[in-house]
Structures are given as C-alpha cells and as structure tokens.
N, C-alpha and C positions, 0 to 999 in steps of 0.2 A: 226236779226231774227234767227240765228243761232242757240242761247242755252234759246231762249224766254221761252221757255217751264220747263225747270229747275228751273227756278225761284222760283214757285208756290210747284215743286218737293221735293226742296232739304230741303224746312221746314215740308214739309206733311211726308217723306219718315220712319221718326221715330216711329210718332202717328199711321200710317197705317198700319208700319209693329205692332206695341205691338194690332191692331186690327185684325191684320190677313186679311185682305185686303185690299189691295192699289186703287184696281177699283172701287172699291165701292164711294170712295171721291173724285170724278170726279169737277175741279174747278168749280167757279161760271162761269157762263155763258155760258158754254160748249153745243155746239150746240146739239141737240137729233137724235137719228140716223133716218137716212132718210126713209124716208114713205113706199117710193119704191124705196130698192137697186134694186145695179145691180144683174140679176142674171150671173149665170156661164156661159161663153160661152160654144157654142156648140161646139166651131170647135177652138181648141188655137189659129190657124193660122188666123181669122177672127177680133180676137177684139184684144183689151190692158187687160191680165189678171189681168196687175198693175191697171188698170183707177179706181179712185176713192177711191185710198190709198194715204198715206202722211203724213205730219203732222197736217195738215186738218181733216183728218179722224181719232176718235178719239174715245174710247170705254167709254163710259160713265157708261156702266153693267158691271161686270166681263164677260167675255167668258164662254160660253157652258164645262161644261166637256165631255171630252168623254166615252160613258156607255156601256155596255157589258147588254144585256136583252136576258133572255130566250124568245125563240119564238115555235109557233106553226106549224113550218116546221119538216119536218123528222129529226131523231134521224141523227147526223154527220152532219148538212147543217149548214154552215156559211152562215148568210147575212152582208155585208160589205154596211153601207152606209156612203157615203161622202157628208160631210156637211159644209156649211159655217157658219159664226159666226154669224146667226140668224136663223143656225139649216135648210137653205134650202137646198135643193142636187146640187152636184155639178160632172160636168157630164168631162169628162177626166182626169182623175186622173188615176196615172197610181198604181194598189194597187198589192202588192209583201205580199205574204202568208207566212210566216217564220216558218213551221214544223222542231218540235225536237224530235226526238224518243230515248228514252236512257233504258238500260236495261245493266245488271251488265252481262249479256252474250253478248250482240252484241254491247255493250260499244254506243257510241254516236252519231248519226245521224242525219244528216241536210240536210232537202230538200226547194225549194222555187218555189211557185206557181205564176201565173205574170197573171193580168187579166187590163181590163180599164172600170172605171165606164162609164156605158150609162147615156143617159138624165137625167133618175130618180135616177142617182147618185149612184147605187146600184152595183154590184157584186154578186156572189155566187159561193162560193165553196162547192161543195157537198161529202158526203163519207169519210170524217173524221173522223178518230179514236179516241174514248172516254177512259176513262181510265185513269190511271196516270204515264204510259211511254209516252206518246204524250202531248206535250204541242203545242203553237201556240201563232205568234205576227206577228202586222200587221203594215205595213211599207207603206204610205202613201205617194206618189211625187206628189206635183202638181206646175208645171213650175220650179223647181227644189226646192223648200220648200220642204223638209221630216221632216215627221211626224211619231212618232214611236208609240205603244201601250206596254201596262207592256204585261208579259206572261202570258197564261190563256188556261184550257182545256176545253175540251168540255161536256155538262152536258148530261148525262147516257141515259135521256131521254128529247125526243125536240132539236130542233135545236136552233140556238142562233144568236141575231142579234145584231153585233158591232156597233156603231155610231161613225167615226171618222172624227172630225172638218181638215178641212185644212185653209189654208191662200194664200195669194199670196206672195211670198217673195221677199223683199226688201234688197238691196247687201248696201250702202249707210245709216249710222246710224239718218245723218240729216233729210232723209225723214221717219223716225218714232217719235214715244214717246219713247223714249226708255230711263232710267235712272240705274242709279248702286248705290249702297250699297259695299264697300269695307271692310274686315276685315285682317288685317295682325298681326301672332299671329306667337311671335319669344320666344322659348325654348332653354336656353343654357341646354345641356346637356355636357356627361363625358370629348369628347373631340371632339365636333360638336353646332353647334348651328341649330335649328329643328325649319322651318319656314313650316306655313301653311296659305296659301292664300285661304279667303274665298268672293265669288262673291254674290250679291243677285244681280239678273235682273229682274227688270220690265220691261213689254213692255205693254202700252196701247194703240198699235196704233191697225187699222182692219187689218195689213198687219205682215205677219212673217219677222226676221230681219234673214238675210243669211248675218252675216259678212265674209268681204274678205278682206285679209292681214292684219286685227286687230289682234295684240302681246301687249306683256307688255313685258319692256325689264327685264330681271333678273339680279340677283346679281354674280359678278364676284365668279367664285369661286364655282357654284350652283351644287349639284351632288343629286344623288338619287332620284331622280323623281319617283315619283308614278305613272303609264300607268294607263288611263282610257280607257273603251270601251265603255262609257255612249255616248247616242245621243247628247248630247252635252258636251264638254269638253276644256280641254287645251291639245294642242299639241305642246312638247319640240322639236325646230330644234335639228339638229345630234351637233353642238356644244353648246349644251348651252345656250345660250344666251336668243335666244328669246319664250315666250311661245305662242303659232298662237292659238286664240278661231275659235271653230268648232261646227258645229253644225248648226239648225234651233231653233231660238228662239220665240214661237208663242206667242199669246197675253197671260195676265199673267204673273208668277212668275217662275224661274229659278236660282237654286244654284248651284253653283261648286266650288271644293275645288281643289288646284293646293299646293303640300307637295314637300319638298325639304329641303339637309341640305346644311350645307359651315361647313366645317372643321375650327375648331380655330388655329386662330396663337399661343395661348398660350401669348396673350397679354391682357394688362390692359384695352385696348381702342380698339372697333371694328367700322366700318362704313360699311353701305351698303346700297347700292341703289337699287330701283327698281322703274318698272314702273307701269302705273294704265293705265285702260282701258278710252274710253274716255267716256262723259256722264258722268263721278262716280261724284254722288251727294254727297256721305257722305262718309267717307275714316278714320278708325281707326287703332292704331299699340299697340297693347297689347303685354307685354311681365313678366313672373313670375317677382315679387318683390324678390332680396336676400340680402343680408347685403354686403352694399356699392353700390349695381347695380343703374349706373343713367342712364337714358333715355332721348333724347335731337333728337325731328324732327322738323329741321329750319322751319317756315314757318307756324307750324299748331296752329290754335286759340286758342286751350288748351290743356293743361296736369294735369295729377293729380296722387294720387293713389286711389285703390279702390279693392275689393277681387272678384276676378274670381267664373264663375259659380263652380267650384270644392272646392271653399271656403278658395282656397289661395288666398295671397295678389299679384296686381298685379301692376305694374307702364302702363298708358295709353296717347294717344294721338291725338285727335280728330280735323281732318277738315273738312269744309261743305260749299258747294258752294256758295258764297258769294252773294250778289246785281250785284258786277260786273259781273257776268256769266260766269268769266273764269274757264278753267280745270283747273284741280288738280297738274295734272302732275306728273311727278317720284317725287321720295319719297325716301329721304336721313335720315335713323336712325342712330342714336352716341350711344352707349353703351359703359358706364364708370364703372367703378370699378369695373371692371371684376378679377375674381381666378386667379391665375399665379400659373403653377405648375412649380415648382423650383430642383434644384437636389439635393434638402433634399428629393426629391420622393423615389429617387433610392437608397438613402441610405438604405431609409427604404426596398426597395426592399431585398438587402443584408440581411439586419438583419433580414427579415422574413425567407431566404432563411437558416442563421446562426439556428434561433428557429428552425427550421422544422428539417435540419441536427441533432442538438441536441437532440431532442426529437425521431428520428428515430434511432439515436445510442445508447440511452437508451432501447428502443423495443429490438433492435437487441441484446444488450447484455443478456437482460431479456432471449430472446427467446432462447440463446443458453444455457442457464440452464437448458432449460426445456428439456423434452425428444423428441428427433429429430422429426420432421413432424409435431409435437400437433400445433394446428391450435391457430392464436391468443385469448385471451379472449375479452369477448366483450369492458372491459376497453383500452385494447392495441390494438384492432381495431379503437375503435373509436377518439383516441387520432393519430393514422396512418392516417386514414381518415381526420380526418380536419387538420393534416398538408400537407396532399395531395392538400385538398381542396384550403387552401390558395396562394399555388405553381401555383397552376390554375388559378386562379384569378390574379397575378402577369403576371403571362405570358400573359395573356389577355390584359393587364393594358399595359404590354411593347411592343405590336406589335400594338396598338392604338399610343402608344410614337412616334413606329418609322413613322407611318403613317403622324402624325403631325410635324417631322423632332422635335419632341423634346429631342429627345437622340442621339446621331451619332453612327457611323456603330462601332465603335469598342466598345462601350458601350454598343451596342445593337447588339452582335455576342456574345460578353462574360457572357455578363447576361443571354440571352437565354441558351449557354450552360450548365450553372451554376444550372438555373431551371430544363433544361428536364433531367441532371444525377441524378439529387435528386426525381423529378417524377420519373425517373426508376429505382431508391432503392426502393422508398416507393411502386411502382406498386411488385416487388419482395416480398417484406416484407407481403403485403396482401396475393398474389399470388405464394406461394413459387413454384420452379419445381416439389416437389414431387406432391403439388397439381396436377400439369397439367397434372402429367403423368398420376396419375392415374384416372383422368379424359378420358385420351385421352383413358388409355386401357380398362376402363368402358364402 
C-alpha cells in the first residue's frame, strides 16, 4: 500500500503536465468528495484538524485559487477570509498582515498585523494605506500549515476582500498523494560544471504536506548555492551535503529550482551523485551535447540525444516509476569525453603576454617621436587597448587555474607577475603622468 498510488501517477504525470493540469484526470474510480465534509472546528483543542485527510482523501477538482476582489467596505479595509477547499470558512486560523512601506527617503519598512479568524472565518484590518509605497501579503497558519499570498496593494477606492484556502498539514509523505517530477540539468562551463535541480510537485491529497527531515543528498564537491526566500524551497545545511525541503505544500502544483556548481578536476571523466526526493515519479538528467561528451546514468530506461528548448543539442536520460513501485533513489551520472586543459594553456599564456609586450614597445617607441604629452592617436589607442584587454582576460583565465589546482604556485606567482607589469605599462602608456597631473591641477 505504500506507493499504490504512484502507479496510475507515474504514466499520467507527462500527459497532465503538456495539459497543464494534473487534478483534472483524477483515476477511474476515485470516490467523489463527500456530501457533507467536515466543517472547521471551533475550538483546535476539541477535534482532530487532520480527521478525514490521508490517502483516502483525495481531490478529484483542482483546488480553489485564492482571489483578491474588490469590495464594498470603506476605502483601506481588508477582509481576510479563510477558506477550505470547498470554499467554506474556516474559523482559527491564526492570519499575520505583512505591511511594506518603502520610499527612496525613509528607505524600507516592515510592520506585521496578527489577528485569528472567528467562526465565519473572516478577519479585518481596517485603515490601510493605498498608494504605491505600501504594499501587503497575507500569511496564513493553520495547525501549522502556512500559507503565503503574492504582494498586492490596496485599491484607491473600496476596500478589498482576500480569499485565502488553507489545509490541514500532514508532516508524513505516505499519508498524502503527493508525487514528483525531477529535472537535472548539468552545464560544463570554463572551469566548473553548473547544475540545476528542477522539482515539479503535485499534491492531490485535501491535506497540505509540511515535510520534516526530507533532503536530497548532494554532490561531493557542491558550492555556490543559490538562497531562496520563496515559501517553499530548498535549504543547504552549513556543510554541504545535504539540501532539507521547506515549506508548506498545499493541494496543486509547486516548482522549485535548487542551482549549484562543482569545480572540475580538469579531467576526462566526471562522476556525481545525487539524491531524489521520495515519491519522484519521473526523474530526468539533461546535459549540453559537445564533441566527444558521453553520458552514462546506471539504471535509467533510456538515453538518447535530442535539442534543448534553446535549440542546442543535448544528450538525455529518462527514468519512470516502474510496475514495481519502487523509488528512484540517488542518481549516479558518468560524463566521458570531457576538455582537458593541458600546459600548452600557458604557453599560450606567455605568448599572448610576448604579442602585447611587442606591440606596446612599438606604441612606445612611436610615442617618443612624437612631441612630448600628445596623447595617443586613436590607431595607437586602440591597438594599447586590446592588448590590455587580452592581459585581462589571461589573468582572469589564470586565477580560475589556480582555483582548479591546475597550475602550481610557482607557475602561478610568475605568470601573475609577468601579467600585472605589462597591465602597468599599457595602463601608463594610455594614462601618461602628465595626463594626471594636469587632471589633478584642473
């Protein structure tokens, strides 16, 4: 009984999404929601706010959105009503007002209003500031499910009445519907490889899914993490390793993106693991096609190539929860025929460094023909200029080297040297003293 529900999932999860919803194609047989739910209790401490969630309970409609309407209350009055997912009020809920006042003089300001809906589920803040230095978002607990709303101001004239759905939340992924969609999309770049983890989440159950201690383990190696401050997200522990999903995931659809690089070895052949959330029905690892690059993930039903939405060529890899219901689990990628930068790099380094010297001691000789202070001509500027420019580039090129241990320190003390004297000839040469001075005494 465990992953019964995946079954039906892991073939629909494709068709649904190219439909743009997944609720909509609720299986055969799927009981219809009940005549007479429960309503909200009155009082948290009296009933079970979970009673009559599960994997039992099951949406067969999409979920209610929640709607922002103008009303016929006084100019600044918010009505805040709390709803369940058949749109009836729901009465304790504890709702938090998120005011932001910003203005390029008093810079940015954050206040927070705290109320609890009564029986009819409602709230009201009154005397709110209209305008377009105030904004406002609405923060939603109920039994600790949050609920967040976008940002929104208030309209010039009339007051305005929010609708926001809540859920009961469920900590435990087997007592929901909940399924995943995985995309892992790996970039070799200059001297990094640029992974981006993408999540689709369904949840069709009537209950929100508050996972607790759910991670993916990451790739040895992971650095640069992307911070989100989205109501739901991934969150990097202090080393590493692992990424802890957060957040309140209510009925419906939920994406998140989790970016991160790993430094190359500066090798032929890479490997990297990671881990997949549980539930994930469909789990793919896209990565750019380039001459010689192969891709190899043990275990997945298919590869191929095929051209990315940006209309490059891509090598891919596709798994999908099988008959047997098992997870997916971590996920080990080979990438073969990888670039090797070798120390024919640095030769080249030199020699750019040789051309730029050359071509700066030709400037300089020019220059001193000429009569003292005349400033370059634009030919002998722009010829200083992109040997500047190249020196630039180099040196950029060789502190990525050292980063990647792909030069050692005495290669990479002298070549720096070597760069920033010749950067402070040609800065000279653009910039002579008499420039400055007579800058300075202008």
């Amino acid at each position: 009984m465990k992953h019964r529900f995946l079954r039906p999932l892991a073939a629909g999860l494709l068709l649904t999404t190219l439909a743009g919803n997944l609720l909509a194609q609720a299986p055969e047989g799927t009981p219809a929601p009940d005549a007479a739910p429960q309503k909200a209790p009155a009082n948290p401490h009296s009933q079970n706010p979970h009673a009559g969630v599960g994997p039992s309970s099951f949406h067969q409609t999409p979920p209610p959105e929640d709607e922002l309407l103008e009303d016929d209350s006084p100019t600044g009055t918010l009505i805040v009503e709390t709803l369940n997912g058949l749109n009836q009020p729901v009465a304790e809920v504890v709702v938090e007002l998120v005011v932001t006042f910003e203005t390029v003089a008093e810079g940015r300001q954050e206040t927070v209003h705290r109320a609890t809906s009564g029986p009819d589920g409602r709230v009201i803040f009154p005397n709110l500031k209209t305008g377009l230095h105030s904004s406002y978002a609405i923060v939603a607990d109920y039994f600790g499910a949050v609920f967040h709303t976008k940002s929104f101001r208030m309209p010039e004239k009339n007051g305005l009445r929010a609708q926001v759905h809540v859920y009961p939340g469920v900590t435990n992924i087997e007592d929901t519907f909940v399924g995943m969609r995985n995309i892992i999309y790996v970039q070799l770049r200059e001297s990094a490889f640029h992974f981006e983890v993408l999540y689709r989440i369904f949840n069709m159950s009537r209950a929100a899914w508050v996972p607790k201690d759910v991670f993916i383990v990451l790739p040895e190696r992971a650095t640069g993490f992307t911070p989100s401050k989205a109501p739901q997200r991934f969150r990097v522990d202090e080393d590493g390793r692992r990424a802890y999903l957060e957040g309140t995931f209510g009925p419906g659809q939920t994406d998140l993106t989790l970016t991160f690089q790993i430094p190359s070895r500066n090798e032929e052949r890479e490997v990297f693991r990671i881990g997949s959330l549980p539930h994930t029905a469909d789990l793919r690892v896209i990565t750019e096609k380039t001459k010689n690059l192969t891709m190899t993930v043990p275990g997945f039903d298919f590869t191929g190539s095929d051209v990315g939405p940006s209309g490059a060529p891509v090598l891919f890899a596709r798994k999908s929860l099988g008959s047997a219901g098992r997870e997916i689990g971590d996920v080990t990628i080979e990438l073969g025929g990888l670039p090797v930068t070798g120390p024919e790099r640095w030769y080249a380094v030199f020699a750019a460094i040789l051309v730029a010297l050359g071509g700066l001691w030709g400037l300089k000789r020019r220059s001193a023909d000429k009569t003292p202070g005349r400033v370059l001509s634009d030919e002998e500027r722009a010829q200083a200029e992109e040997a500047r420019n190249v020196l630039l580039n180099e040196l950029q090129l060789l502190e990525k080297a050292k980063e990647s241990e792909l030069v050692g320190p005495r290669t990479y003390e002298a070549t720096k040297k070597d760069l920033v004297d010749a950067l402070a000839r040609i800065a000279l040469l653009l910039d002579p003293p008499q420039n400055q001075t007579s800058r300075s005494s202008g």
